[in-house]
Residue, then its C-alpha position, 0 to 999 in steps of 0.5 A: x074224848x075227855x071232859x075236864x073242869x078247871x080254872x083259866x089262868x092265861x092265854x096265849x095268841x097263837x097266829x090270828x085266831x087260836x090260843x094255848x090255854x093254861x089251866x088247873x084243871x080239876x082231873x088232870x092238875x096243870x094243864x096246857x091246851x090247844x084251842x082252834x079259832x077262839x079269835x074268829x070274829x065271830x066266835x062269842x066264846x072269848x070272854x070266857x078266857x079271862x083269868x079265873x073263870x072255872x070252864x068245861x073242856x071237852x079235849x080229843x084225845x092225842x095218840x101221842x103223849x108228848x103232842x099239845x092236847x086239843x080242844x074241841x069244845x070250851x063251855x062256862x062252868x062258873x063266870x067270875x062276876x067282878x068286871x066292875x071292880x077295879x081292886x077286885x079285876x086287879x086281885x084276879x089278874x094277880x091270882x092268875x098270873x101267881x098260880x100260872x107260876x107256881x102251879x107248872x108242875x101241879x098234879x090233880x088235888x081236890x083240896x087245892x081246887x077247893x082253895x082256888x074256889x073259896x078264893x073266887x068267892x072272896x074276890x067276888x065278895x069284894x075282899x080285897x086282902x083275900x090274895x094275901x091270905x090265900x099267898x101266905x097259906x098255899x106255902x102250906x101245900x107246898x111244905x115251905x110254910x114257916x115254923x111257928x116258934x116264939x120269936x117275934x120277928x119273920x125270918x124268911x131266909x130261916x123260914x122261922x120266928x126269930x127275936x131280930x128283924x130281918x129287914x123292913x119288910x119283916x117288922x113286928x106287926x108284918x109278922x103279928x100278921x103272918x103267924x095269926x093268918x098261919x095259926x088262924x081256924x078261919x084265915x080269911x076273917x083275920x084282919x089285916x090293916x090296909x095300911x100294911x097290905x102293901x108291905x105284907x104283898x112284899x114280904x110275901x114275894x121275898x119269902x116266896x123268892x127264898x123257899x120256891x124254886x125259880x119264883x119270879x115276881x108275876x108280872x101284873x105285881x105292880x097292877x096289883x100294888x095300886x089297890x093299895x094306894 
């Protein structure tokens, strides 16, 4: 038996009743689980499967590596409290469906964990760019951050600063945003006009579709879009 901490990021019906959760764990870095009975009518532990919510698993040990590990026992740590935020729901479900992309082959970082909760804190205060901020800083933990030079302009395809435009999604104030969220002491306190929140998301997954491998747009993209409106 073997005790883990880690975030929700999705779950998979399996049958009537059980679930393959995907998580970050904090001991064992991506993890997928196996869970019986999660969808028993009966059981009151369906709630704590919505996305980002930080969750004790107690999982029985496999003889073999390469067998779906199970949990016999699924406990709250620290429930995410925004139910009654659409915008803040939203960001959640985007935060969820991105890192449930991008963190498949994560190995265990206390440091990313910390960047996960600090996110949680922001969502939970109601900031509704915090999702911006934390997407254009994590290509730091992933070396695809860019290069800082004196250009005004973002090339993504470059991964700089240059003195022409790429295209629309990458004018003069999309790129004033990246360089003073990257060059920022305190990222989350840097503002970003709402009026340019939807076109900094778009310039963020074209960066993310030119550097990460197999980076797809997550799914609740469009959800997500709406907050903007």
């Amino acid at each position: 038996m073997e005790i883990c901490t880690g975030f929700m990021l999705s779950a998979i019906k399996y049958g009537e009743q059980d679930a393959v959760l995907n998580c970050f764990t904090k001991e064992q870095g991506f993890m997928s689980l196996f869970v019986k009975n999660i969808y028993a009518k009966k059981n009151k532990k369906k709630p704590y499967l919505s996305p980002l919510n930080e969750l004790y698993f107690k999982i029985n040990h496999q003889q073999k590596s390469n067998v779906l590990k199970t949990i016999s026992s699924v406990e709250p740590c620290w429930i995410l409290d925004c139910n009654e935020d659409f915008s803040a729901m939203s960001i959640v479900l985007f935060v969820a469906d991105f890192l449930n992309i991008i963190l498949k082959n994560e190995t265990p970082s206390d440091y990313l964990y910390e960047q996960i909760s600090e996110l949680r804190t922001k969502i939970e205060a109601k900031d509704h760019q915090c999702h911006l901020i934390f997407m254009i800083n994590f290509l730091k933990n992933l070396g695809a951050s860019p290069y800082i030079s004196e250009g005004d302009f973002l090339n993504p395809e470059e991964g700089r600063f240059t003195n022409a435009m790429y295209n629309k999604y990458f004018g003069a104030e999309i790129s004033r945003i990246w360089k003073g969220v990257l060059q920022s002491d305190m990222p989350y306190d840097f503002p970003i006009p709402s009026s340019e929140r939807r076109n900094l998301l778009e310039s963020i997954i074209i960066y993310y579709q030119h550097h990460i491998p197999n980076f797809r747009e997550p799914e609740s993209l469009d959800v997500v879009k709406q907050i903007f409106d």
